[in-house]
VOPAGU-2260 file (C-alpha; in pm, 1 decimal, decimal comma):
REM VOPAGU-2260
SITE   aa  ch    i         X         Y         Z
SITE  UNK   A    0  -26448,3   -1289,5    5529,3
SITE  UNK   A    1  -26296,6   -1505,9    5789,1
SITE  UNK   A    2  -26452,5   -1838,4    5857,2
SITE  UNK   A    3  -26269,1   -1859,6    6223,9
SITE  UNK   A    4  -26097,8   -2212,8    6137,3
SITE  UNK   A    5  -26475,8   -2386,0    6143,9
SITE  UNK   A    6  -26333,5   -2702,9    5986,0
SITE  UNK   A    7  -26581,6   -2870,4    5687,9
SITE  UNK   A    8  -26427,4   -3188,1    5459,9
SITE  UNK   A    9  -26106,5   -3076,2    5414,9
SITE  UNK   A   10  -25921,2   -3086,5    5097,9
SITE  UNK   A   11  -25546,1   -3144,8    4990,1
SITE  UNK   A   12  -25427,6   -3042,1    4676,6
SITE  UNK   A   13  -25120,8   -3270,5    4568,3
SITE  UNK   A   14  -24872,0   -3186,6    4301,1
SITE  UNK   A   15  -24775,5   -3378,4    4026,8
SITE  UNK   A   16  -24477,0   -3180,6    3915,5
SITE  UNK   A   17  -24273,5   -3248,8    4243,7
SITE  UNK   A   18  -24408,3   -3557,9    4299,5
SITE  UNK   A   19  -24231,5   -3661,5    3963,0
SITE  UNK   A   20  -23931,5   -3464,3    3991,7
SITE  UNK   A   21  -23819,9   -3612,8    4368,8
SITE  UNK   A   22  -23855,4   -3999,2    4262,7
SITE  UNK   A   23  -23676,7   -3886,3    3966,7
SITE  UNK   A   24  -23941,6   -3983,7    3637,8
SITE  UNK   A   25  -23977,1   -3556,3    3526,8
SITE  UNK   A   26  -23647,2   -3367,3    3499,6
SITE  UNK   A   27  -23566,4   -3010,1    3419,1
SITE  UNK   A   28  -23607,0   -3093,2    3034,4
SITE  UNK   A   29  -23977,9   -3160,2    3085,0
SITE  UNK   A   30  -24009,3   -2792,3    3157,9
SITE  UNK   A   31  -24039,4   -2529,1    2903,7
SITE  UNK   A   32  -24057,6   -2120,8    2917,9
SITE  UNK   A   33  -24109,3   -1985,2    2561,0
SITE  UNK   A   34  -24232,8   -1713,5    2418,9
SITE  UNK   A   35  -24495,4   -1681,9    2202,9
SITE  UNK   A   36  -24288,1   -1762,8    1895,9
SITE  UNK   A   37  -24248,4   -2114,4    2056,4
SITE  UNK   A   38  -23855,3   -2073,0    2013,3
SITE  UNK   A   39  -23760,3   -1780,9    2178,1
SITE  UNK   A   40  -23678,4   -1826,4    2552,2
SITE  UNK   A   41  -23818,5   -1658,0    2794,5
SITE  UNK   A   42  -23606,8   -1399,5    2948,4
SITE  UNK   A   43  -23546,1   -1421,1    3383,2
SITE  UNK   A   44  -23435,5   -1097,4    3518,0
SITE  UNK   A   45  -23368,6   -1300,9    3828,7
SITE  UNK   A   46  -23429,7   -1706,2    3928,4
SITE  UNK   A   47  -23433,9   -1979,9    3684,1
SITE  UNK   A   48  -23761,9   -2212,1    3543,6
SITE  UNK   A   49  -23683,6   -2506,8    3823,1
SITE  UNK   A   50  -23738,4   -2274,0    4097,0
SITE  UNK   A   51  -24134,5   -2218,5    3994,9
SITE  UNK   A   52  -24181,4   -2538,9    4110,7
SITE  UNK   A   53  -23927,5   -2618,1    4447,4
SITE  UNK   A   54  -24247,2   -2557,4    4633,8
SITE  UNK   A   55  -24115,1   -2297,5    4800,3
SITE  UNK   A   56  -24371,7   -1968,9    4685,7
SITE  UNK   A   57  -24090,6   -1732,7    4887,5
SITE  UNK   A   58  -23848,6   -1809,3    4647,9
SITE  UNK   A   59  -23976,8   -1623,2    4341,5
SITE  UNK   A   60  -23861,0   -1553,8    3984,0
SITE  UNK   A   61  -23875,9   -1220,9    3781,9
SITE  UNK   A   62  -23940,1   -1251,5    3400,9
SITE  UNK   A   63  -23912,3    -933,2    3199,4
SITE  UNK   A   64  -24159,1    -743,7    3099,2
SITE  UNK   A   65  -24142,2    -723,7    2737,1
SITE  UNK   A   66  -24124,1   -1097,4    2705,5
SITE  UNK   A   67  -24498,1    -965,0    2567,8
SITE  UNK   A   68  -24685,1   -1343,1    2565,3
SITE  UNK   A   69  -24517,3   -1652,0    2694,7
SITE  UNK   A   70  -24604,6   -1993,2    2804,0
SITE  UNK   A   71  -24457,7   -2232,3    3041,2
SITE  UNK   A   72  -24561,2   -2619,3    2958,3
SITE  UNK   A   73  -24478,3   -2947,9    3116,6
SITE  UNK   A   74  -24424,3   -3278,5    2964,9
SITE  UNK   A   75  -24537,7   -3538,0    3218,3
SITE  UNK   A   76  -24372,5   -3835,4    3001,0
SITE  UNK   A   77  -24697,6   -4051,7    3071,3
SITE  UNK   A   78  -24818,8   -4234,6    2766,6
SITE  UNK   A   79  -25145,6   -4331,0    2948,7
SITE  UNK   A   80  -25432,5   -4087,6    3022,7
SITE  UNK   A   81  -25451,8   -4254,4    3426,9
SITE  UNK   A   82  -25144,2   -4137,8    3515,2
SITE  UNK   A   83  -25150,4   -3767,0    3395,2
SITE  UNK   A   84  -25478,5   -3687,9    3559,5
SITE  UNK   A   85  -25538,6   -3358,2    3698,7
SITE  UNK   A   86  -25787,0   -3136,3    3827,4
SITE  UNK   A   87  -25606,6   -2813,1    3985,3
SITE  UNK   A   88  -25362,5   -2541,7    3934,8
SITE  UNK   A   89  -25227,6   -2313,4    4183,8
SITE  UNK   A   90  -25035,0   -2028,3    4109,7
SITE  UNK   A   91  -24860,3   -1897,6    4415,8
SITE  UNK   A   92  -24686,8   -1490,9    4515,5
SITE  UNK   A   93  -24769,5   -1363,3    4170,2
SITE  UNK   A   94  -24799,5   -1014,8    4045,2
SITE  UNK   A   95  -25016,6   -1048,7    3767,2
SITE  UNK   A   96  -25242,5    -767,3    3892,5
SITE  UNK   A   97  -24947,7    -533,5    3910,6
SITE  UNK   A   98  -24839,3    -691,4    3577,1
SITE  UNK   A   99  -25181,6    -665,3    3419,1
SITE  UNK   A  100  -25131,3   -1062,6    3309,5
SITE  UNK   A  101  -25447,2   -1285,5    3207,7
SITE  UNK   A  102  -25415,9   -1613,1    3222,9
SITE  UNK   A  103  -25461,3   -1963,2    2972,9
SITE  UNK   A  104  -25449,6   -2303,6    3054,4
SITE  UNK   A  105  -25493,5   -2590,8    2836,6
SITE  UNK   A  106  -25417,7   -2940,6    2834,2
SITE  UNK   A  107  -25363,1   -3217,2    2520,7
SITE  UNK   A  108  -25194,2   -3476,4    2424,3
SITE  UNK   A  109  -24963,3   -3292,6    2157,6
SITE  UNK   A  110  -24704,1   -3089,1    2247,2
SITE  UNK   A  111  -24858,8   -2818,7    2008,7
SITE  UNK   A  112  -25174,2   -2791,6    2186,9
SITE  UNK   A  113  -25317,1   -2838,6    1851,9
SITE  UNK   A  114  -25672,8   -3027,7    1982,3
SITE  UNK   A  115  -25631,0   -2863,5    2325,8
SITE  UNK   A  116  -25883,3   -2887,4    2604,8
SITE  UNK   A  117  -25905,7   -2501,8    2743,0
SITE  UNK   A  118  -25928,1   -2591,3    3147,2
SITE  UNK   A  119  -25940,9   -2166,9    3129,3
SITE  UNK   A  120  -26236,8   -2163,2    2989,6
SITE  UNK   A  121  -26531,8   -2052,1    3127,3
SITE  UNK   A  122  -26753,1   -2359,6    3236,1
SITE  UNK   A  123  -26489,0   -2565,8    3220,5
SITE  UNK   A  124  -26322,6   -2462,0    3573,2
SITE  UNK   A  125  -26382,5   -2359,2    3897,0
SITE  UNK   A  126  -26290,0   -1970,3    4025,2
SITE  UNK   A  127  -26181,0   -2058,5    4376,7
SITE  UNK   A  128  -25924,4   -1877,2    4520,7
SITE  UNK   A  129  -25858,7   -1506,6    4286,7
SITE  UNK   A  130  -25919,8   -1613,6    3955,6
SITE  UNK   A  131  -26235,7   -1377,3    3770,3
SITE  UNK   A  132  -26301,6   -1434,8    3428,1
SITE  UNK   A  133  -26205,0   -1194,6    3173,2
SITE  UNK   A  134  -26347,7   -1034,9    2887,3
SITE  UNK   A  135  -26184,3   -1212,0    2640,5
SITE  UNK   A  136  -26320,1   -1605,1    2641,7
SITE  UNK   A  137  -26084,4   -1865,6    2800,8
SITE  UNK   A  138  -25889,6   -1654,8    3000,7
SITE  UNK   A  139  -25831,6   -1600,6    3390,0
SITE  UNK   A  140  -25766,0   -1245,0    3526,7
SITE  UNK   A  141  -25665,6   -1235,8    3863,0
SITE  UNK   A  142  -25827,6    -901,6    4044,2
SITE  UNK   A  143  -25519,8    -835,7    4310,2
SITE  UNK   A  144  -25176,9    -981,8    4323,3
SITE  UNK   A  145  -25118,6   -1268,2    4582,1
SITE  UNK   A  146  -25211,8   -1619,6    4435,4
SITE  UNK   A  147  -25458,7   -1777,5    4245,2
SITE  UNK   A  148  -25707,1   -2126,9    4244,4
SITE  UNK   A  149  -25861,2   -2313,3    4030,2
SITE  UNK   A  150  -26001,8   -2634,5    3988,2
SITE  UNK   A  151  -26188,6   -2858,8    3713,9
SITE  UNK   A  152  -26341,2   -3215,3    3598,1
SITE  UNK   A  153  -26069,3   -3437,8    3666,6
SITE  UNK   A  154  -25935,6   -3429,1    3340,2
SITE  UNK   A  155  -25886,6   -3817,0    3253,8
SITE  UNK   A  156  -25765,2   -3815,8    2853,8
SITE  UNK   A  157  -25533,7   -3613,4    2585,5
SITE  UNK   A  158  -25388,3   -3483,1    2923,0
SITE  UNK   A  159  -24983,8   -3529,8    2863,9
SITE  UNK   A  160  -24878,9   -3198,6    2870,0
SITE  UNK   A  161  -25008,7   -2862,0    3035,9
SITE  UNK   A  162  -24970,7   -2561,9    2897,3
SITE  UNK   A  163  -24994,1   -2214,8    3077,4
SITE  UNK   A  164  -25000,9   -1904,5    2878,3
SITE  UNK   A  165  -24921,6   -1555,9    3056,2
SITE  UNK   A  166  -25009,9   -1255,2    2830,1
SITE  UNK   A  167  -25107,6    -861,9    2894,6
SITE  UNK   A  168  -25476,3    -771,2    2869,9
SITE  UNK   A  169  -25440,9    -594,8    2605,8
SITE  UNK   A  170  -25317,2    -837,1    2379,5
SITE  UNK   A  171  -25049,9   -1107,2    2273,6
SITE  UNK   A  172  -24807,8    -830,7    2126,1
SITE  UNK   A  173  -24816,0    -578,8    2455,6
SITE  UNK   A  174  -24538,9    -571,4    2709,0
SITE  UNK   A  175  -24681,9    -659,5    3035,8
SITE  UNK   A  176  -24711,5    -340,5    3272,2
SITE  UNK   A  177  -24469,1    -447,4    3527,3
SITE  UNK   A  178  -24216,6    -769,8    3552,3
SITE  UNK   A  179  -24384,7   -1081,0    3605,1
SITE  UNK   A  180  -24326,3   -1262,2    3947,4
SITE  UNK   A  181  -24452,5   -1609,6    4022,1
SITE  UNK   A  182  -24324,9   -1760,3    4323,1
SITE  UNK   A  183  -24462,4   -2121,8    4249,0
SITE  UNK   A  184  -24683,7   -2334,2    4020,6
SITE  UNK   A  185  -24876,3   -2620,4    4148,5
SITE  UNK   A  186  -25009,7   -2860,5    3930,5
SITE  UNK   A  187  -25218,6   -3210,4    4001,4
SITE  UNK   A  188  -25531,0   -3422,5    4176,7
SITE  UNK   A  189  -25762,9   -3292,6    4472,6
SITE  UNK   A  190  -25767,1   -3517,1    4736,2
SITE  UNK   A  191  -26130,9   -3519,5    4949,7
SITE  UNK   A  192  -26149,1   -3638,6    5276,1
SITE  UNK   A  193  -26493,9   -3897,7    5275,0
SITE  UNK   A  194  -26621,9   -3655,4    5596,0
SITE  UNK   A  195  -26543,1   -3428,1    5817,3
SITE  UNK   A  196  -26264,6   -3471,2    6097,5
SITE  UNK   A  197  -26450,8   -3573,9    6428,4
SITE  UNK   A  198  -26473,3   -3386,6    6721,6
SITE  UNK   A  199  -26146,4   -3274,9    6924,8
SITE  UNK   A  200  -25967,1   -3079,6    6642,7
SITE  UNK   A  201  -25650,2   -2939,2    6803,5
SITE  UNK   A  202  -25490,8   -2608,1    6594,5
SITE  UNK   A  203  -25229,1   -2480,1    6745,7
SITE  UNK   A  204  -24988,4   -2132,3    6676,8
SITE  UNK   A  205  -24668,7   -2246,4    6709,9
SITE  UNK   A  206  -24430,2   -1910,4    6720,8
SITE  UNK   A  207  -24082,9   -2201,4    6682,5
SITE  UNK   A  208  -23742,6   -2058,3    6629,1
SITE  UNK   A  209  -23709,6   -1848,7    6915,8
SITE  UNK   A  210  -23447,3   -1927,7    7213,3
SITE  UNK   A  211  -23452,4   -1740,8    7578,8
SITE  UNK   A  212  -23108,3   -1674,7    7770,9
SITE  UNK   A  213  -23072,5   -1503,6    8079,1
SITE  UNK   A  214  -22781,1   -1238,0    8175,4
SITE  UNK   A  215  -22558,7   -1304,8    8483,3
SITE  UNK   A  216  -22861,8    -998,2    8642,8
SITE  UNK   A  217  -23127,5   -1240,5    8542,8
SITE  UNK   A  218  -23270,3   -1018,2    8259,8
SITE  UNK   A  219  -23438,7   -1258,4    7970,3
SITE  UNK   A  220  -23302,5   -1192,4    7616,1
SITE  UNK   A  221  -23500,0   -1337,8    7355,1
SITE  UNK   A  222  -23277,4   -1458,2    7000,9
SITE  UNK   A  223  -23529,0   -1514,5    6717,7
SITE  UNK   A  224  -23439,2   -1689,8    6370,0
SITE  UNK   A  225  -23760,9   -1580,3    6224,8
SITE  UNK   A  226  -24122,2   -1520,0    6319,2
SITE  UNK   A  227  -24303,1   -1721,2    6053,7
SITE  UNK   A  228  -24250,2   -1747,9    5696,4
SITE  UNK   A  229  -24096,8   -1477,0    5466,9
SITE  UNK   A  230  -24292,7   -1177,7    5262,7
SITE  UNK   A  231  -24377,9   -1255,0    4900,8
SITE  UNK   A  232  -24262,7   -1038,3    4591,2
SITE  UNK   A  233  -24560,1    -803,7    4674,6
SITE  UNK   A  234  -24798,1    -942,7    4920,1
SITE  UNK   A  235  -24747,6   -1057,2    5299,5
SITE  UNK   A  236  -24786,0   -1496,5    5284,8
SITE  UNK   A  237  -25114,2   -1601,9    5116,0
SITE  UNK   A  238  -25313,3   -1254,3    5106,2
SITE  UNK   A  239  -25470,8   -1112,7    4804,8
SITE  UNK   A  240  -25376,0    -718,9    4772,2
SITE  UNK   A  241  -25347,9    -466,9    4521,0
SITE  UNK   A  242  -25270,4    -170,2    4768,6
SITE  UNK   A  243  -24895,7     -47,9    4846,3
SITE  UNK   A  244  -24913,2    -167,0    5171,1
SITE  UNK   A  245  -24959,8    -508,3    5087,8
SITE  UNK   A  246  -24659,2    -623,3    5222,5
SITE  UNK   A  247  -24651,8    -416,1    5561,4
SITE  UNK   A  248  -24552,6    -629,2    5819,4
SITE  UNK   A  249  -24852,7    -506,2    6068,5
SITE  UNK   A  250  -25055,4    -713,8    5771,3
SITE  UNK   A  251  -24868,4   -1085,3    5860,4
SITE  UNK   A  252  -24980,7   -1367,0    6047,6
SITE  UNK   A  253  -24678,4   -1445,0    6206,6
SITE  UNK   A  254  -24615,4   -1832,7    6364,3
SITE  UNK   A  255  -24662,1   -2199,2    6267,3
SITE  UNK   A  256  -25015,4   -2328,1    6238,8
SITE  UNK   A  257  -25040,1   -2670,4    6342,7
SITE  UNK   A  258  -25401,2   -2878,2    6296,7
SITE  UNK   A  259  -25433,6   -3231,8    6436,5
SITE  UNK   A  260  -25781,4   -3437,5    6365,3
SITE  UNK   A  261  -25925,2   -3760,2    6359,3
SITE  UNK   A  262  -26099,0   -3952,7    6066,9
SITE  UNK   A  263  -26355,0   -4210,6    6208,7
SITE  UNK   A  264  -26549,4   -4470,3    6046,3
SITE  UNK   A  265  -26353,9   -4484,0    5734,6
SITE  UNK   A  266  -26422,5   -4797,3    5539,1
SITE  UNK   A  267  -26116,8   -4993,0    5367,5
SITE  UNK   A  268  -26196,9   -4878,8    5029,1
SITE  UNK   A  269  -26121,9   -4545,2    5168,8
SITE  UNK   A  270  -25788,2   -4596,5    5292,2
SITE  UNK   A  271  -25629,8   -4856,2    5138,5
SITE  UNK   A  272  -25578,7   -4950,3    4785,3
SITE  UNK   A  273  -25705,7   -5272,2    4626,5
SITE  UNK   A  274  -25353,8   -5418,0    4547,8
SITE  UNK   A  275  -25025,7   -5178,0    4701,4
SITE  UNK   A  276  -24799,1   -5417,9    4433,9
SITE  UNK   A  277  -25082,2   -5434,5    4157,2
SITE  UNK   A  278  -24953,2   -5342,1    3776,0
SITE  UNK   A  279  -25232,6   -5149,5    3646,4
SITE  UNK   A  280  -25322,9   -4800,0    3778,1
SITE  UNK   A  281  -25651,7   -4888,8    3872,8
SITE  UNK   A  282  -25476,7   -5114,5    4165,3
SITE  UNK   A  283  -25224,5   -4858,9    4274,0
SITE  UNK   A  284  -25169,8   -4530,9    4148,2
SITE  UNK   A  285  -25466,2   -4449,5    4019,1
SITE  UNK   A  286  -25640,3   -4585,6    4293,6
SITE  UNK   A  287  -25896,0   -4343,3    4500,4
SITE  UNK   A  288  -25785,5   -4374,6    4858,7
SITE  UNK   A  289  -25618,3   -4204,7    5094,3
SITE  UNK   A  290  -25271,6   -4440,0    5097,0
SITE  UNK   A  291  -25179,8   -4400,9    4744,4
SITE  UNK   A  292  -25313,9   -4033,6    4658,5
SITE  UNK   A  293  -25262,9   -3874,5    4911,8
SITE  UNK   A  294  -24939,2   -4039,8    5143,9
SITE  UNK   A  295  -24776,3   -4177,7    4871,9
SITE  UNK   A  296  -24807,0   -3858,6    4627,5
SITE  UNK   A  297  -24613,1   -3692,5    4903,5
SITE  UNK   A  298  -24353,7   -3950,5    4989,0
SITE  UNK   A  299  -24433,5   -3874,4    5353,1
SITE  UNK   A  300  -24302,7   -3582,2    5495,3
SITE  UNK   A  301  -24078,8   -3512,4    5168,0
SITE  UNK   A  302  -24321,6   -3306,7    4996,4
SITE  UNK   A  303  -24577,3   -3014,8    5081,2
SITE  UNK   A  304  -24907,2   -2967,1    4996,5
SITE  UNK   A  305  -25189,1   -2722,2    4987,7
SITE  UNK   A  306  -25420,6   -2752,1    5191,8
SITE  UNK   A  307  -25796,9   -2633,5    5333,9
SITE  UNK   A  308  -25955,3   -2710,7    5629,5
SITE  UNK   A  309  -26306,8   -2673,9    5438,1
SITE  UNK   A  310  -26312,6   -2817,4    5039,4
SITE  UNK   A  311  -26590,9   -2588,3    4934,5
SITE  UNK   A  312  -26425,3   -2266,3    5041,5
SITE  UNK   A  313  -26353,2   -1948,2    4866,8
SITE  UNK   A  314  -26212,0   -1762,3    5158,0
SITE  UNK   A  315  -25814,0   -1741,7    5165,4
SITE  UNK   A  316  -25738,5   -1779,6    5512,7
SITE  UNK   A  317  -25894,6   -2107,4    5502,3
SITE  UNK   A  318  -25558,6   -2259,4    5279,8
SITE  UNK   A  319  -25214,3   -2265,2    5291,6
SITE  UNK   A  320  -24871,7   -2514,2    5235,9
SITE  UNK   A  321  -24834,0   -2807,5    5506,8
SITE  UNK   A  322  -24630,3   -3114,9    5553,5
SITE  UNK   A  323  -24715,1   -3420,6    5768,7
SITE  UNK   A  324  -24604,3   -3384,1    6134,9
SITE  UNK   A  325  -24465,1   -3731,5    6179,3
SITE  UNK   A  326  -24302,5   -3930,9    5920,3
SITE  UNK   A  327  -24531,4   -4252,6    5910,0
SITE  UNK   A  328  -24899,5   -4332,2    5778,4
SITE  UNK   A  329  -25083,2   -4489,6    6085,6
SITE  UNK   A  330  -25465,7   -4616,1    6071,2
SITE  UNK   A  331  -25655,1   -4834,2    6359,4
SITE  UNK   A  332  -25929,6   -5099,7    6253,1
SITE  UNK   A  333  -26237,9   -5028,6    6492,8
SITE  UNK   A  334  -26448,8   -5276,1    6317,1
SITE  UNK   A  335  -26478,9   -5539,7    6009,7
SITE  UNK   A  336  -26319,3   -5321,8    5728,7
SITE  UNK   A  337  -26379,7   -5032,4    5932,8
SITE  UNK   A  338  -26091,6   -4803,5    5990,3
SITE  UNK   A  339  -25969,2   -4435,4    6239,8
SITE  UNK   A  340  -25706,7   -4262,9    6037,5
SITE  UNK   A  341  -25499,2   -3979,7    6259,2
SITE  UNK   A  342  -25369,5   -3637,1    6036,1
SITE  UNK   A  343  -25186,2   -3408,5    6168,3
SITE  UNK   A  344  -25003,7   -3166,0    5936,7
SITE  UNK   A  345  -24746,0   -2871,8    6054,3
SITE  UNK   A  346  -24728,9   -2518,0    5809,7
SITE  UNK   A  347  -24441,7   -2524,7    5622,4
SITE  UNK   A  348  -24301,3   -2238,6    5421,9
């Protein structure tokens, strides 16, 4: 059901993973793919582990399909529970429908999950975005290929590492039923807007990358680089599909989507946080404001983000992977610790 852009709180879902990795603190080492035996690496019929998480869900990776069960898990490196805080995963152009894959995610302290909270869990997380229970407790089951949402308690202890664990319905020893393709895996904090952007929203289509020349008769020629961003491994960008003509074109959105808003009324405890040079997470990092967790988890423009233009929605077409359109992080006092705080974001793919 389409919700015809009718803008709510919106929500941005920042990740942790390439957040650490671009200032350099994670490297490719804090990244495992294992199979079940927890030795055995996982076998790529095509791409490499570091290119689930380039933010860039286009760019996918094929894992075989008798890898049978397999996890991927992330050492964040933190020693304290503040910094390794999360309360969403994103799993973006899979084929676990096709693949028949259920899903486990847990998060602990030890490296061997051995006291592991189970985020997968029924109760414990939210089904937002393709993500039905299944039979089996603690796993995720995702109906139709595409992408998948979820979101949880922010968890705030025995949170150093996350593990995911893909495995076939029918059990830990089955091959899945077709290769596995994930295209990226977002990992990290929900960011909430205090209220909804005020009145004036501007969203704009913007169909870039095409140039117009003209013949020595005056005919127009039009020279395109591209008409939005590219197909998935077996869906058309951000759609949920199990049919075969999931990735038809005559299925795409094609274009840039641009939103610009206004915040107004935000009070300083909102936007800024209580010390930018403080040395305990509670004055920076950890802080709940927009500077640090949402502008500074991105570095600016450096990194994209998901994003929805309503936090409480279920409905696809309300979400998808911006970056800021300008560079800087602007906000206008209006009154005594009163502040107007401009976004404007541009798709990026």
């Amino acid at each position: 059901m389409s919700t015809y852009n009718r803008f709510g709180t919106p929500r941005a879902f920042v990740d942790l993973i390439s957040y650490n990795l671009a200032h350099g603190w994670s490297a490719l080492a804090n990244i495992t793919a294992l199979q079940d035996d927890d030795s055995t690496p996982v076998t790529f019929d095509s791409g490499s582990i570091i290119e689930m998480f380039d933010m860039k869900p286009s760019n996918h990776v094929v894992i075989d399909a008798d890898n049978q069960q397999f996890y991927i898990q992330y050492d964040t490196e933190f020693g304290s529970d503040t910094l390794a805080e999360s309360s969403f995963l994103a799993i973006l152009n899979h084929n676990l429908d096709d693949a028949n894959a259920v899903i486990t995610i847990e998060i602990d302290d030890s490296s061997s999950m051995a006291s592991a909270t189970k985020i997968s869990t029924t109760g414990n997380h939210t089904k937002v975005i393709n993500a039905a229970a299944n039979d089996s407790a603690g796993e995720i089951d995702p109906a139709t290929n595409g992408w998948t949402l979820i979101t949880w308690p922010t968890q705030t202890s025995d949170n150093k590492y996350l593990r995911i664990t893909f495995a076939e319905d029918g059990g830990s020893g089955q091959d899945f039923d077709a290769d596995v393709k994930i295209g990226s895996i977002l990992y990290g904090e929900i960011v909430d807007w205090s209220h909804p952007p005020q009145q004036g929203i501007t969203t704009t289509v913007d169909y870039d990358g095409t140039t117009l020349q003209q013949s020595v008769g005056g005919s127009t020629y039009a020279n395109s680089t591209h008409f939005g961003q590219p197909n998935w491994a077996t869906t058309v960008p951000w759609n949920l599909n199990a049919s075969a003509t999931s990735d038809y074109s005559f299925n795409r959105r094609y274009g840039r989507i641009n939103h610009s808003m206004q915040f107004s009324h935000l009070t300083d405890t909102d936007v800024f946080a209580p010390n930018q040079h403080g040395a305990t997470p509670s004055d920076w990092f950890d802080s709940d404001n927009l500077h640090s967790s949402f502008y500074q988890r991105i570095l600016g423009q450096h990194l994209p983000f998901l994003f929805t233009i309503d936090g409480t929605s279920t409905t696809e077409g309300d979400y998808g992977l911006f970056r800021l359109a300008n560079s800087g992080f602007s906000s206008t006092q209006v009154a005594h610790r009163v502040w107007d705080v401009a976004l404007d974001i541009t798709e990026t793919w």
